[in-house]
N, CA, C and O atoms as a Tripos MOL2 file, in Angstrom:
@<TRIPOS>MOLECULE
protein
  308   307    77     0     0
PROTEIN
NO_CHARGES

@<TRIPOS>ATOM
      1 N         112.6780   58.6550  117.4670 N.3       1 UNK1
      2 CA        114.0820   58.3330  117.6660 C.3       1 UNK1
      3 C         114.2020   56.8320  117.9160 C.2       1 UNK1
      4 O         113.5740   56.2310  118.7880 O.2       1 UNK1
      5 N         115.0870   56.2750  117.0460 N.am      2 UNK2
      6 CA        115.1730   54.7370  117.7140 C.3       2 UNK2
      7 C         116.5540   54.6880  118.4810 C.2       2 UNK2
      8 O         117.3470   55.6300  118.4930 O.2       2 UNK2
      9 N         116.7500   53.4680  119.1240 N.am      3 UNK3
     10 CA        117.6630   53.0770  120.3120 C.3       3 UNK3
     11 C         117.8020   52.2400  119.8630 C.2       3 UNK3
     12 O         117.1460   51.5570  119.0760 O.2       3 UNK3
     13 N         119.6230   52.1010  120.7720 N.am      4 UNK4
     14 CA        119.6640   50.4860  120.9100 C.3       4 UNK4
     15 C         120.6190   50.2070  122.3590 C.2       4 UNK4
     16 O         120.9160   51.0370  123.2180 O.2       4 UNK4
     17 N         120.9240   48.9630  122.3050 N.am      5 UNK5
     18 CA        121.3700   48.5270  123.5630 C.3       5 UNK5
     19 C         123.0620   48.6000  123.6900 C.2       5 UNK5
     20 O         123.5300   47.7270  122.9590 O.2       5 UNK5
     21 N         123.9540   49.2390  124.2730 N.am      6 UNK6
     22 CA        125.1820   48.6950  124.6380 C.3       6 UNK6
     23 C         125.6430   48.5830  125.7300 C.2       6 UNK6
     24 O         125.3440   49.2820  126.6990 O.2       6 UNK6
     25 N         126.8210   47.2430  125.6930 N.am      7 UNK7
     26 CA        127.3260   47.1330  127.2180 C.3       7 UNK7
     27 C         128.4110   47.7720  127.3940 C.2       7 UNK7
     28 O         129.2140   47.7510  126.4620 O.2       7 UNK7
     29 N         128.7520   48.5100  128.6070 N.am      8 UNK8
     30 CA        129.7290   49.0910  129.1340 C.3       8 UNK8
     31 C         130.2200   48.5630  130.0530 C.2       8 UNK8
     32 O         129.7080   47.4720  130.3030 O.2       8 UNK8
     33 N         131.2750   48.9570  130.9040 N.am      9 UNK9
     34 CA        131.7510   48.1180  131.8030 C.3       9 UNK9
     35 C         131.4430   49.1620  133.1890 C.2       9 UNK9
     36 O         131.6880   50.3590  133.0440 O.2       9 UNK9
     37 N         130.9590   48.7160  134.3820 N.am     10 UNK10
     38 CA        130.4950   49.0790  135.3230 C.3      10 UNK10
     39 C         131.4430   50.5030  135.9150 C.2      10 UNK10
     40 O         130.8540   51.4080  136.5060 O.2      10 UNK10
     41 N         132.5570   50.5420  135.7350 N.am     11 UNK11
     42 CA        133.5510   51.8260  136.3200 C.3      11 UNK11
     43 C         132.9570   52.8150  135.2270 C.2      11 UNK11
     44 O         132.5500   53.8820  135.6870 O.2      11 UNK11
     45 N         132.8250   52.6120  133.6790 N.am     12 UNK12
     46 CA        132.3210   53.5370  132.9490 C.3      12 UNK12
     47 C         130.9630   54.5750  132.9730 C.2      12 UNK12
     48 O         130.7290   55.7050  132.5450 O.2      12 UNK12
     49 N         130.1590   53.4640  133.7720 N.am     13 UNK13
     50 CA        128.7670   53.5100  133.9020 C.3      13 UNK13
     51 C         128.7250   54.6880  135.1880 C.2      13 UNK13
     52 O         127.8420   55.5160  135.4090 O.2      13 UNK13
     53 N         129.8270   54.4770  135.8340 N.am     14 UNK14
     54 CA        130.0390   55.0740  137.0450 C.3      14 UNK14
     55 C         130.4940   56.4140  136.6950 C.2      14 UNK14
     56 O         130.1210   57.4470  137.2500 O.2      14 UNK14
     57 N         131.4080   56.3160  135.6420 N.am     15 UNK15
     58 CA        132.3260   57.7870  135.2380 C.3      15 UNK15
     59 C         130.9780   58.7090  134.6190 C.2      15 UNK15
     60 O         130.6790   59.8830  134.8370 O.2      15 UNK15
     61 N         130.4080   57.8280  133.8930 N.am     16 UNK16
     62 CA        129.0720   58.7700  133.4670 C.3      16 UNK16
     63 C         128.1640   59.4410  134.2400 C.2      16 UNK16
     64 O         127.6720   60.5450  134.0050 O.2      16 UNK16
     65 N         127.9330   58.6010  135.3320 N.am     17 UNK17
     66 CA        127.0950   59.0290  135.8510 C.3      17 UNK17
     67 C         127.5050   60.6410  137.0840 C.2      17 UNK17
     68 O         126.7520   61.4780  137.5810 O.2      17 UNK17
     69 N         128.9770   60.4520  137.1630 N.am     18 UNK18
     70 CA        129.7470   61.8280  137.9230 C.3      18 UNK18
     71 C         129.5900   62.9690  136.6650 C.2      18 UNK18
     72 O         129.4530   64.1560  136.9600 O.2      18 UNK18
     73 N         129.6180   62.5580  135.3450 N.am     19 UNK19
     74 CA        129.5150   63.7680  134.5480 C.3      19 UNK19
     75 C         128.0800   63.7810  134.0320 C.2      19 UNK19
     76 O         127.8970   64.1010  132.8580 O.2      19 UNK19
     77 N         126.9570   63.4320  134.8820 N.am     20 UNK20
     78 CA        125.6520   64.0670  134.4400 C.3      20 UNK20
     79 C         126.0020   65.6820  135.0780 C.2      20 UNK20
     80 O         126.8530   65.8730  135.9470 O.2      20 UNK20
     81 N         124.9680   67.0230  134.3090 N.am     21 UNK21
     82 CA        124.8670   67.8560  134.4720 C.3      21 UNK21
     83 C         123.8030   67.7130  135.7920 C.2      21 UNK21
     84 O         124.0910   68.3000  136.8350 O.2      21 UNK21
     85 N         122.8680   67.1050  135.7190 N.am     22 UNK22
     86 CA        121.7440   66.7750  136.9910 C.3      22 UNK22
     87 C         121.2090   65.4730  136.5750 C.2      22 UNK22
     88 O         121.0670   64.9760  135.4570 O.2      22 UNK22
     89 N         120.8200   64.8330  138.3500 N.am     23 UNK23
     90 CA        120.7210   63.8600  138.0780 C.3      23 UNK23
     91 C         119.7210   63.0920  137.5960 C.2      23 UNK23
     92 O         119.4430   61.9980  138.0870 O.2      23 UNK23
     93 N         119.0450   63.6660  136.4920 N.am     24 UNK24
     94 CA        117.8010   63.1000  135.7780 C.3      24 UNK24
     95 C         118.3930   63.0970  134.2620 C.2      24 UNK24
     96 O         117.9820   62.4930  133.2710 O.2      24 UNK24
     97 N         119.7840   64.2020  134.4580 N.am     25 UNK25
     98 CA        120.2290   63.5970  132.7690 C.3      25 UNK25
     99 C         120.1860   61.9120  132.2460 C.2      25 UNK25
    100 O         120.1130   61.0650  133.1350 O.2      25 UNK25
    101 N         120.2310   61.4740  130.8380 N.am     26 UNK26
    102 CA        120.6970   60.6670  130.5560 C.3      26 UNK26
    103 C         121.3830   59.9670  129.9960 C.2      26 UNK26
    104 O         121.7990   60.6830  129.0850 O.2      26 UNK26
    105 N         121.9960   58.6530  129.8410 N.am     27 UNK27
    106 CA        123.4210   58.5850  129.4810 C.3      27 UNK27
    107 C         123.4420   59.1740  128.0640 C.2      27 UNK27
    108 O         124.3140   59.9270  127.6300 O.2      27 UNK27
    109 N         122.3460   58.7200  127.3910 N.am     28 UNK28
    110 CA        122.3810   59.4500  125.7530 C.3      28 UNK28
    111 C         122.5640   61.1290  125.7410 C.2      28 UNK28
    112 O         123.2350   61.5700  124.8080 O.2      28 UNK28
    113 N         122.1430   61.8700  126.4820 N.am     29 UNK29
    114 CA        122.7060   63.1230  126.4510 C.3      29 UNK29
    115 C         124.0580   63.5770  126.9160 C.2      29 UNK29
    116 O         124.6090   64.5170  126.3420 O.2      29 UNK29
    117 N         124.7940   62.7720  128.2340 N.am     30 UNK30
    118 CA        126.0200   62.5510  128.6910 C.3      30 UNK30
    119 C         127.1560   61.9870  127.2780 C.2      30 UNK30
    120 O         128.3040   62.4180  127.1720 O.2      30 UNK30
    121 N         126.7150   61.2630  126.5830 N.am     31 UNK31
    122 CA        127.4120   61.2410  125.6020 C.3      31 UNK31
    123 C         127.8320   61.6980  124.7350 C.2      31 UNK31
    124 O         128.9900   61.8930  124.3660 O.2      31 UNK31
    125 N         126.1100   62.0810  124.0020 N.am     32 UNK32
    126 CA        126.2460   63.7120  123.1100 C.3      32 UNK32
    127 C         126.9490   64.6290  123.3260 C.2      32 UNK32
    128 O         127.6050   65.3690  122.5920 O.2      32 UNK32
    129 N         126.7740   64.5620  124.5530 N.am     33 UNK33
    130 CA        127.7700   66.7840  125.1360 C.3      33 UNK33
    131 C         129.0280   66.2790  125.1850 C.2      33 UNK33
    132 O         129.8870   67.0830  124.8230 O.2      33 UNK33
    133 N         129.6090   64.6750  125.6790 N.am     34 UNK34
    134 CA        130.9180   64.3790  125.5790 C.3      34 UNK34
    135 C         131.1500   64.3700  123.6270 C.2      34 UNK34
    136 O         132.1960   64.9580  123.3520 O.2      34 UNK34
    137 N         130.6830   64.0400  122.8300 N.am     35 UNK35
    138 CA        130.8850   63.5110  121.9510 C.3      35 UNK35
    139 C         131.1800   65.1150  120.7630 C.2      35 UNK35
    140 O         131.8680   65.2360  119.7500 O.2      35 UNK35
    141 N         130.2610   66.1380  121.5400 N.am     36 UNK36
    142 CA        130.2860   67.5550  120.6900 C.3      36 UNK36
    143 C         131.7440   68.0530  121.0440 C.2      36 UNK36
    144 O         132.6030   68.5910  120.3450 O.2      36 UNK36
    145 N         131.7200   67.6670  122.4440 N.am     37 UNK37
    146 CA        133.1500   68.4180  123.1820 C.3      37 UNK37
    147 C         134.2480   68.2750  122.2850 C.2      37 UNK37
    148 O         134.9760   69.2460  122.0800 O.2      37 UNK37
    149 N         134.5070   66.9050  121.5840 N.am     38 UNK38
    150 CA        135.5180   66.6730  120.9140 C.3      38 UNK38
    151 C         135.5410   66.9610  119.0140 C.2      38 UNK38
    152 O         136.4100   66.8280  118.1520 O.2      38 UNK38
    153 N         134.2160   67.3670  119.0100 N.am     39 UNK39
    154 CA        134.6970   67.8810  117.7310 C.3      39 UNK39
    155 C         135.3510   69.4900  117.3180 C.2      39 UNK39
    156 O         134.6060   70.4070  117.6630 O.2      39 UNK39
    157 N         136.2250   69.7730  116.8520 N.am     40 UNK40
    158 CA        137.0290   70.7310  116.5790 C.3      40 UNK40
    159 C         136.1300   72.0270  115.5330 C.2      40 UNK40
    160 O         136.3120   71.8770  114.3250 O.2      40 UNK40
    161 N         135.4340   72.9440  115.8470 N.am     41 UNK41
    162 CA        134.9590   73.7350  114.8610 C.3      41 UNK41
    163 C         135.7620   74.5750  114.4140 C.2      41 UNK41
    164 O         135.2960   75.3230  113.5540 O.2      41 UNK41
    165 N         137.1350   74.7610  114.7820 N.am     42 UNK42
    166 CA        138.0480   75.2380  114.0980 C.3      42 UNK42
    167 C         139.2030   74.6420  114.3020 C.2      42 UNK42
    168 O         139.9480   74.6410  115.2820 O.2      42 UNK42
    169 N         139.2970   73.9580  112.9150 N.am     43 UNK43
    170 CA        140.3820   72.7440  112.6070 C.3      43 UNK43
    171 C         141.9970   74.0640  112.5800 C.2      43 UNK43
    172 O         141.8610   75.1640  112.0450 O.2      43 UNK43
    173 N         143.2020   73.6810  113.1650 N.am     44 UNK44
    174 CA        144.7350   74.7410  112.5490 C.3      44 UNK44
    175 C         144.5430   74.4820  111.3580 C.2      44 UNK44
    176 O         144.1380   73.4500  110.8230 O.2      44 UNK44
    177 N         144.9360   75.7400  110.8240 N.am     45 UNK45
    178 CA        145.4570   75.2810  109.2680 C.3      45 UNK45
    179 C         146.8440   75.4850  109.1510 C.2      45 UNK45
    180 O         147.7330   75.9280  109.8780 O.2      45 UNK45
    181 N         146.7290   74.8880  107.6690 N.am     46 UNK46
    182 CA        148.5190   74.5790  107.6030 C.3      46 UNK46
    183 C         149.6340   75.2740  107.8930 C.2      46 UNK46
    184 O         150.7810   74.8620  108.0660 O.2      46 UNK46
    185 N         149.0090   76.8290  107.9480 N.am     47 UNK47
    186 CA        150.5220   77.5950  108.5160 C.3      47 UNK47
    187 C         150.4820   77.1190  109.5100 C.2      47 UNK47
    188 O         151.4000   76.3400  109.7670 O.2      47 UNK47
    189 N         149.6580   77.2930  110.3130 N.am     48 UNK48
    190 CA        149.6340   76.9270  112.1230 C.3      48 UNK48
    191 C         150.3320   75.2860  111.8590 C.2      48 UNK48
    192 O         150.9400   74.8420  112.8330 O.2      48 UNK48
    193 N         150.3030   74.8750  111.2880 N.am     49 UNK49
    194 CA        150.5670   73.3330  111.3950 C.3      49 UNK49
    195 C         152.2330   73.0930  111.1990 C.2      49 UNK49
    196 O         152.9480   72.2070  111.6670 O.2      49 UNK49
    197 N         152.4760   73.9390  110.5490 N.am     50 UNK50
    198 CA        154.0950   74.4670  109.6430 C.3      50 UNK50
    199 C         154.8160   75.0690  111.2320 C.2      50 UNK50
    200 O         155.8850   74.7170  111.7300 O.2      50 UNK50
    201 N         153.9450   75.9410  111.6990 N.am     51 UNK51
    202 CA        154.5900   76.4580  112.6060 C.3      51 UNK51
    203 C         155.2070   75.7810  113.7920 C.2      51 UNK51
    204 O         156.3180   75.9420  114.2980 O.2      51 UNK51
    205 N         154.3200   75.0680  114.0800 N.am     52 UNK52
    206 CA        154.4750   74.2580  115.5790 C.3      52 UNK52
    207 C         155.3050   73.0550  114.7850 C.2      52 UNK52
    208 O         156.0780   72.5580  115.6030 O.2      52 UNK52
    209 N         155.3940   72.5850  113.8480 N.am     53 UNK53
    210 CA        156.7120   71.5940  113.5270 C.3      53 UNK53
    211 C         158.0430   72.5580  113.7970 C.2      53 UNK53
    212 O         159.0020   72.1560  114.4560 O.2      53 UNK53
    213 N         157.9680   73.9990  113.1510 N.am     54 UNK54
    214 CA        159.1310   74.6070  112.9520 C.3      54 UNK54
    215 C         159.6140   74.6960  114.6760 C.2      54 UNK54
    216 O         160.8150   74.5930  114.9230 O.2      54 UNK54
    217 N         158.5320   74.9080  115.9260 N.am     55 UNK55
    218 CA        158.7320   74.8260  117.0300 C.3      55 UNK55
    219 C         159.5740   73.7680  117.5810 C.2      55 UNK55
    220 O         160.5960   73.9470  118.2420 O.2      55 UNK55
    221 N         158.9440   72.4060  117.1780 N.am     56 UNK56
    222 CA        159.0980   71.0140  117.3780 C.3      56 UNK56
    223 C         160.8180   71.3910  117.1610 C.2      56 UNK56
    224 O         161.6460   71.1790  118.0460 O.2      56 UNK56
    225 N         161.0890   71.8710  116.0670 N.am     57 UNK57
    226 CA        162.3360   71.3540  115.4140 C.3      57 UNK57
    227 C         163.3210   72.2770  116.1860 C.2      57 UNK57
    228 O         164.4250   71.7690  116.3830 O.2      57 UNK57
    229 N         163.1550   73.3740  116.6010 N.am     58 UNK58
    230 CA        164.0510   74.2700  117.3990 C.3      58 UNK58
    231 C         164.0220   73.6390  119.0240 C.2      58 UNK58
    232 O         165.0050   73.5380  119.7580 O.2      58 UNK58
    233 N         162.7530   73.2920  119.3190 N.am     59 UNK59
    234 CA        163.0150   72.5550  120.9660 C.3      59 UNK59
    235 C         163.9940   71.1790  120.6010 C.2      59 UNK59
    236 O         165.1280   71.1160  121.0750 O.2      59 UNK59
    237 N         163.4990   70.1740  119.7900 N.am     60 UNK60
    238 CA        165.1470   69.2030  119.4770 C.3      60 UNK60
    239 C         165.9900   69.8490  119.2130 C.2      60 UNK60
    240 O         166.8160   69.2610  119.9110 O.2      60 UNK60
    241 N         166.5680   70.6620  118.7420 N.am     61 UNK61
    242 CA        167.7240   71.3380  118.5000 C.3      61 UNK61
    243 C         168.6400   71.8620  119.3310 C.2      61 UNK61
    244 O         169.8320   72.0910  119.1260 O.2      61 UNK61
    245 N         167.7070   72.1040  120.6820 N.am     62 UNK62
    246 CA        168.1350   73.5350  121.7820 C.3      62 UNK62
    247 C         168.2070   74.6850  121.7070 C.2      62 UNK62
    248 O         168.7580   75.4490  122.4990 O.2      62 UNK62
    249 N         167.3880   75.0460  120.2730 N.am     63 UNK63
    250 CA        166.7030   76.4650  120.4920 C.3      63 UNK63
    251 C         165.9790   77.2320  121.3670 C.2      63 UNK63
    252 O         165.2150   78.1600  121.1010 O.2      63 UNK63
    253 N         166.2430   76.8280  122.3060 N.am     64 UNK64
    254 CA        165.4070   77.2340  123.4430 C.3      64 UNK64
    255 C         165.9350   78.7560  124.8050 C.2      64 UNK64
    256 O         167.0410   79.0520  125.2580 O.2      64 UNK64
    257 N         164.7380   79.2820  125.0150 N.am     65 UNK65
    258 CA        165.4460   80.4110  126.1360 C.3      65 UNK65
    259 C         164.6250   79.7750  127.5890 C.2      65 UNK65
    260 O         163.5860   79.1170  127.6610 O.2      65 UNK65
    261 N         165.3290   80.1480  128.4140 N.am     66 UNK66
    262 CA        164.9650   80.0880  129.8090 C.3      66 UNK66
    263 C         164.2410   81.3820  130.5360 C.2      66 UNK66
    264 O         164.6560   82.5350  130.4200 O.2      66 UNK66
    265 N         162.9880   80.9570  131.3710 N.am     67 UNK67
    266 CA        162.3040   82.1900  131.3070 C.3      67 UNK67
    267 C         163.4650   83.1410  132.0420 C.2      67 UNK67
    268 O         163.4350   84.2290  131.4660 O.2      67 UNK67
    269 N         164.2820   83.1440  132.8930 N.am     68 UNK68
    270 CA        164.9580   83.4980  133.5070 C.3      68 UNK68
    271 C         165.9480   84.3420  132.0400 C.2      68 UNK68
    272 O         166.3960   85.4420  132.3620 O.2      68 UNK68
    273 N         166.2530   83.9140  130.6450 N.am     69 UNK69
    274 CA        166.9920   84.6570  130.1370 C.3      69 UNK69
    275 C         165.7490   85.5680  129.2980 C.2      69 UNK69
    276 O         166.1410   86.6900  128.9790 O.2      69 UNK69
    277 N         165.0080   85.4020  129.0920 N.am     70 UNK70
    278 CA        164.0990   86.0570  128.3700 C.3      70 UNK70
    279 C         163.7470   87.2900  129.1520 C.2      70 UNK70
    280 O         163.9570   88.4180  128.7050 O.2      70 UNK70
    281 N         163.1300   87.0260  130.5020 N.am     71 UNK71
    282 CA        163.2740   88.1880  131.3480 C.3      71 UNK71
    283 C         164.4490   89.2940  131.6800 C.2      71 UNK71
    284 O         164.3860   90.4890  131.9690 O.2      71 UNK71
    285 N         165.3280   88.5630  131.5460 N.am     72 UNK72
    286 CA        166.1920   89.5170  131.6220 C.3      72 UNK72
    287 C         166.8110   90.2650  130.2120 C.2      72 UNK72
    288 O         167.5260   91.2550  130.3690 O.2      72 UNK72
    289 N         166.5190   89.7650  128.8240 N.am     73 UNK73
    290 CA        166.0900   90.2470  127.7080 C.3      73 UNK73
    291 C         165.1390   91.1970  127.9200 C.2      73 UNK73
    292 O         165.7650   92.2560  127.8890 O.2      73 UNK73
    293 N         164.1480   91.4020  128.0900 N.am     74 UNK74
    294 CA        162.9380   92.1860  128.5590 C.3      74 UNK74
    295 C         163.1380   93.1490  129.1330 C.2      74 UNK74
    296 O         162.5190   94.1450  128.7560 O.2      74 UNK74
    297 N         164.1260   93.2800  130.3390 N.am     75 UNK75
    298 CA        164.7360   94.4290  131.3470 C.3      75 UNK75
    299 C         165.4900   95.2890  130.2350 C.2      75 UNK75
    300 O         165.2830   96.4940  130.0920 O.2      75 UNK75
    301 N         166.6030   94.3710  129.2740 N.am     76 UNK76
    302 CA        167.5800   95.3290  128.8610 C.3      76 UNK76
    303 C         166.7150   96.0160  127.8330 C.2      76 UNK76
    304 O         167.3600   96.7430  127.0770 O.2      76 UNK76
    305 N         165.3860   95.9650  127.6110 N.am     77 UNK77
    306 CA        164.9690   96.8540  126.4660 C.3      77 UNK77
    307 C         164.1920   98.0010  126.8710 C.2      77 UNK77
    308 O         163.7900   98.8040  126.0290 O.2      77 UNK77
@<TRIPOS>BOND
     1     1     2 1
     2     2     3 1
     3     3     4 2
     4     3     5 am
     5     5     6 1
     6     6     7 1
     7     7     8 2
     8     7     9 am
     9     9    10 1
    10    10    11 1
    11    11    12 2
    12    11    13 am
    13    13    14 1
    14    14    15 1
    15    15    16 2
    16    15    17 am
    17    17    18 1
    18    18    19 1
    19    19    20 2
    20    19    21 am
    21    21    22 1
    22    22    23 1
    23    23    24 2
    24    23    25 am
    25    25    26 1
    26    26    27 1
    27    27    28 2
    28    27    29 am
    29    29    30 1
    30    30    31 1
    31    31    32 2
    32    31    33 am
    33    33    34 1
    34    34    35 1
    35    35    36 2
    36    35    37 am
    37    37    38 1
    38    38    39 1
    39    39    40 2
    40    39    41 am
    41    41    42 1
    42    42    43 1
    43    43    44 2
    44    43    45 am
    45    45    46 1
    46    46    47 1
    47    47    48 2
    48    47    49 am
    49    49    50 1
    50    50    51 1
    51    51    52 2
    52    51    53 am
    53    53    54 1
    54    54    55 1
    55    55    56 2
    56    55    57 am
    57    57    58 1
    58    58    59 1
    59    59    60 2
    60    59    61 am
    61    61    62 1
    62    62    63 1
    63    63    64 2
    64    63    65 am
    65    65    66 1
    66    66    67 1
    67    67    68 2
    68    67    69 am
    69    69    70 1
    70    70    71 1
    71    71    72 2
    72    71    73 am
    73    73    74 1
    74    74    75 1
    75    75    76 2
    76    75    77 am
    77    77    78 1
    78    78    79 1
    79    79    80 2
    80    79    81 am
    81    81    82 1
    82    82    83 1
    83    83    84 2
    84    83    85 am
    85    85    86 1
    86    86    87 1
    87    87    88 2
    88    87    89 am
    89    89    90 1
    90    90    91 1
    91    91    92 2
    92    91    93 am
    93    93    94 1
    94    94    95 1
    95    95    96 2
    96    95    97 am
    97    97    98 1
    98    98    99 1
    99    99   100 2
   100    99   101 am
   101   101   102 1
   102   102   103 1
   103   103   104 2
   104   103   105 am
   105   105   106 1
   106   106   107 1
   107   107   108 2
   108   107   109 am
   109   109   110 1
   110   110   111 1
   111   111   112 2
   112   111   113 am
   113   113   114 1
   114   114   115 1
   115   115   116 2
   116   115   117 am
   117   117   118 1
   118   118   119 1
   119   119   120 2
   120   119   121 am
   121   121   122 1
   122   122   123 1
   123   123   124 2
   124   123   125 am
   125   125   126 1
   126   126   127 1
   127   127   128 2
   128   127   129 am
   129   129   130 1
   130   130   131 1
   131   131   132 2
   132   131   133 am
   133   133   134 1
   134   134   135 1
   135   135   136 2
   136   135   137 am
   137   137   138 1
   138   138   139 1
   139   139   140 2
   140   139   141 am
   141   141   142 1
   142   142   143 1
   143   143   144 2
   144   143   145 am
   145   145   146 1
   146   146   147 1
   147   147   148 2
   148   147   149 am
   149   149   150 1
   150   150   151 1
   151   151   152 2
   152   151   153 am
   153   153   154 1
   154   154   155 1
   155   155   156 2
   156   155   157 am
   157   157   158 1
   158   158   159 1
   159   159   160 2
   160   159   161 am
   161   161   162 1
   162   162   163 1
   163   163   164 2
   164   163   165 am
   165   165   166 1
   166   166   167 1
   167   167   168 2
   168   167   169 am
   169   169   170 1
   170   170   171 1
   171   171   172 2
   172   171   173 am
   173   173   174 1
   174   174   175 1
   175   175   176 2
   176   175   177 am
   177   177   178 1
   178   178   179 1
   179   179   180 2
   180   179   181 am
   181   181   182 1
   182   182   183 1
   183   183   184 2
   184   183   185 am
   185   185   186 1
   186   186   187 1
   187   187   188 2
   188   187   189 am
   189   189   190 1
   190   190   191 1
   191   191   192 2
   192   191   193 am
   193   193   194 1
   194   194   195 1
   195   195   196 2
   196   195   197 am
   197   197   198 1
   198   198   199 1
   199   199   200 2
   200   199   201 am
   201   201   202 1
   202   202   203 1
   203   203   204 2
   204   203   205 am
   205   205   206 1
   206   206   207 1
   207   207   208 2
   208   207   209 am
   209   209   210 1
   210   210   211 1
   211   211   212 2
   212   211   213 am
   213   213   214 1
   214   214   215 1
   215   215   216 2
   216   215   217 am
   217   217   218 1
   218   218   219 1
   219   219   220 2
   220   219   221 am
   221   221   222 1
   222   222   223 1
   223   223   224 2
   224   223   225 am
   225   225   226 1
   226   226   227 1
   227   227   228 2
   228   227   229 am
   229   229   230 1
   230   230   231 1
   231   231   232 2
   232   231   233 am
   233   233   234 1
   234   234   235 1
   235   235   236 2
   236   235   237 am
   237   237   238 1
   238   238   239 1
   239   239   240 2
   240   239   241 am
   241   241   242 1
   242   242   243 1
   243   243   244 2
   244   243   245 am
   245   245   246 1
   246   246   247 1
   247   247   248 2
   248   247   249 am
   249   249   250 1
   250   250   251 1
   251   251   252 2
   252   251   253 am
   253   253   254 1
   254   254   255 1
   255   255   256 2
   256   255   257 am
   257   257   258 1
   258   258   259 1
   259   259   260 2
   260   259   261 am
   261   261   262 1
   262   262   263 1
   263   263   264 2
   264   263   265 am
   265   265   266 1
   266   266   267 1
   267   267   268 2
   268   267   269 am
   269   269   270 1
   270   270   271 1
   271   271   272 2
   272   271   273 am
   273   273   274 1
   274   274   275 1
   275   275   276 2
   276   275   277 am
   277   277   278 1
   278   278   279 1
   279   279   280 2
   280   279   281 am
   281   281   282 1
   282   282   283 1
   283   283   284 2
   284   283   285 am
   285   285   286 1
   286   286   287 1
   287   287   288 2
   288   287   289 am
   289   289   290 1
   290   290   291 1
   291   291   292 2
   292   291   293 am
   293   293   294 1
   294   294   295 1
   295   295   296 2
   296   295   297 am
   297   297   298 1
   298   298   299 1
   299   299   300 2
   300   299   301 am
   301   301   302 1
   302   302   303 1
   303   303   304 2
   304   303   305 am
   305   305   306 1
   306   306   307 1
   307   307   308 2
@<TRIPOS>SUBSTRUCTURE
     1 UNK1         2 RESIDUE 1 A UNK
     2 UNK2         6 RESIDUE 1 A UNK
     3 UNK3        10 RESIDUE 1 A UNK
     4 UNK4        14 RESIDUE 1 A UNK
     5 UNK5        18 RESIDUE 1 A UNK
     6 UNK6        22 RESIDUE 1 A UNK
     7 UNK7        26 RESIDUE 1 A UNK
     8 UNK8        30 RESIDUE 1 A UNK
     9 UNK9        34 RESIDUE 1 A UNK
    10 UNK10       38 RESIDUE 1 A UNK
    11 UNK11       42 RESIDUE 1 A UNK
    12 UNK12       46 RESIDUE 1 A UNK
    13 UNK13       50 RESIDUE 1 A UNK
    14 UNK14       54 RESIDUE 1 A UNK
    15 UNK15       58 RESIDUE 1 A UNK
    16 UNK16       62 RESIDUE 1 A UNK
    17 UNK17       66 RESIDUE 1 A UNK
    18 UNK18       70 RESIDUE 1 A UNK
    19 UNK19       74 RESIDUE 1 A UNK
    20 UNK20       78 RESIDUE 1 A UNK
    21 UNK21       82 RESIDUE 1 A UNK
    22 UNK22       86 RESIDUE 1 A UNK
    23 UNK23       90 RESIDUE 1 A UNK
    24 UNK24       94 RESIDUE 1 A UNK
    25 UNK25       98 RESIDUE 1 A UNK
    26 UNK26      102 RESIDUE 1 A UNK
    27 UNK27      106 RESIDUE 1 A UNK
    28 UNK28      110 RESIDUE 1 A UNK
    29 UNK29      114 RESIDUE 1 A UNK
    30 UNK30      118 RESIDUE 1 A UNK
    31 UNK31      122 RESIDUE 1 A UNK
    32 UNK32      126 RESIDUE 1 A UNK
    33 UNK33      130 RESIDUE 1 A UNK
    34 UNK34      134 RESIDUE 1 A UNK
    35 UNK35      138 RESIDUE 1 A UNK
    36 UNK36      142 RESIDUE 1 A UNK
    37 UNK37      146 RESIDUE 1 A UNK
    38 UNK38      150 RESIDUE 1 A UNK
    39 UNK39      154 RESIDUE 1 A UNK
    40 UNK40      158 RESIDUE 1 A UNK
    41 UNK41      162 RESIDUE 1 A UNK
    42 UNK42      166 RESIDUE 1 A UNK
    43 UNK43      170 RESIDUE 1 A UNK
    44 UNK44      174 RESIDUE 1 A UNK
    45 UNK45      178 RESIDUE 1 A UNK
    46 UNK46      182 RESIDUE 1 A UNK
    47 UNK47      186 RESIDUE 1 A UNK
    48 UNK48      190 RESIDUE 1 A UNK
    49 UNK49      194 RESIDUE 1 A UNK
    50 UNK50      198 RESIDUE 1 A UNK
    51 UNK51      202 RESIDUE 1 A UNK
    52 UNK52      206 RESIDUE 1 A UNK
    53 UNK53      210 RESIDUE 1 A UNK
    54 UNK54      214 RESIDUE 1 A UNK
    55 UNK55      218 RESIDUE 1 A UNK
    56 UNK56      222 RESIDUE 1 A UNK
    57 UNK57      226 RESIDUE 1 A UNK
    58 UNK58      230 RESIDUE 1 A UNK
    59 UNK59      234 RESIDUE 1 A UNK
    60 UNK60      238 RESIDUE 1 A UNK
    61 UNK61      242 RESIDUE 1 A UNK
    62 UNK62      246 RESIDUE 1 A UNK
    63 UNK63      250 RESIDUE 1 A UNK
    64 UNK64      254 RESIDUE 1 A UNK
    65 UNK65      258 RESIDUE 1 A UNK
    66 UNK66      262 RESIDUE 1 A UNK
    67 UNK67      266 RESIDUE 1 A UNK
    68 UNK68      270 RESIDUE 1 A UNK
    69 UNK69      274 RESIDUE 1 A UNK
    70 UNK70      278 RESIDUE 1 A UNK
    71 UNK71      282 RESIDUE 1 A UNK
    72 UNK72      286 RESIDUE 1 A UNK
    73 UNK73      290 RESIDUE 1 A UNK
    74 UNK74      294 RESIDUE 1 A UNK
    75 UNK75      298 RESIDUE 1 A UNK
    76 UNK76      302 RESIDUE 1 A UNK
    77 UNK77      306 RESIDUE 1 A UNK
């Protein structure tokens, strides 16, 4: 495996070191597990993507219920 050198800034160095799993991890593995965390193995697809605009577009609108009316929707059924 080769390496190399980067600088961070000392509060970072610090944030890393609160998210070791134990304290013999190292920063190269602290990074990795941060760096897996953020990849998505299941990307939405476009309906899902269609949908939550169609959401978007009814919350600007004031399509909206209050849990308070929904519940009481719920009772009358």
């Amino acid at each position: 495996m080769t390496s190399t050198t980067i600088k961070i800034d000392v509060e970072l160095r610090d944030r890393l070191n609160a998210l070791k799993v134990h304290p013999r991890e190292s920063y190269n593995e602290v990074i990795e597990r941060l760096a897996e965390m953020v990849i998505d193995e299941e990307p939405l697809s476009e309906e899902t993507i269609q949908r939550i605009e169609e959401s978007l577009e009814d919350l600007r609108a004031g399509r909206v219920y209050t849990l308070e009316e929904v519940m009481a929707e719920l009772k009358e059924e």
